[in-house]
C-alpha positions as CSV (number, residue, x, y, z in Angstrom):
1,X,114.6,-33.0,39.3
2,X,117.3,-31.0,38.1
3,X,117.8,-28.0,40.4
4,X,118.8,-25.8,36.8
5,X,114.8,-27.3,35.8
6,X,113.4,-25.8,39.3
7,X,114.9,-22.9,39.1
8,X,113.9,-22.5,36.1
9,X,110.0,-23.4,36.5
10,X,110.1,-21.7,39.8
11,X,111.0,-18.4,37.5
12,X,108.2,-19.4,35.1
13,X,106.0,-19.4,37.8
14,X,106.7,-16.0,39.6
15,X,107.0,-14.0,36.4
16,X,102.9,-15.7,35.1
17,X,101.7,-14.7,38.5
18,X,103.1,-11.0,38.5
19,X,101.4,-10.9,35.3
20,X,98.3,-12.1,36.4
21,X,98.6,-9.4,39.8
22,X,99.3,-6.8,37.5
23,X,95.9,-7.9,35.0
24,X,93.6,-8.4,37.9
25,X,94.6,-5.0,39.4
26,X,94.4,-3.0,35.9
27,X,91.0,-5.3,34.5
28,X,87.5,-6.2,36.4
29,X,86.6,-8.5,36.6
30,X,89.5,-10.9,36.2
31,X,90.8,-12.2,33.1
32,X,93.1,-15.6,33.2
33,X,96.3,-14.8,31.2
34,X,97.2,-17.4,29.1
35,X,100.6,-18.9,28.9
């Protein structure tokens, strides 16, 4: 895979789960964010 690709998913990745942190700790019980 293309290292620009990884980068780019790995950045997908962190920026969905910091979303999600910041949900679960503002919402109960836990709503999945969609993408």
């Amino acid at each position: 895979m293309d290292i620009t690709k990884t980068t780019y998913f790995l950045s997908l990745e962190y920026r969905d789960s910091s979303v999600r942190v910041t949900v679960s700790e503002k919402n109960t019980p836990v709503v999945p964010v969609p993408v």
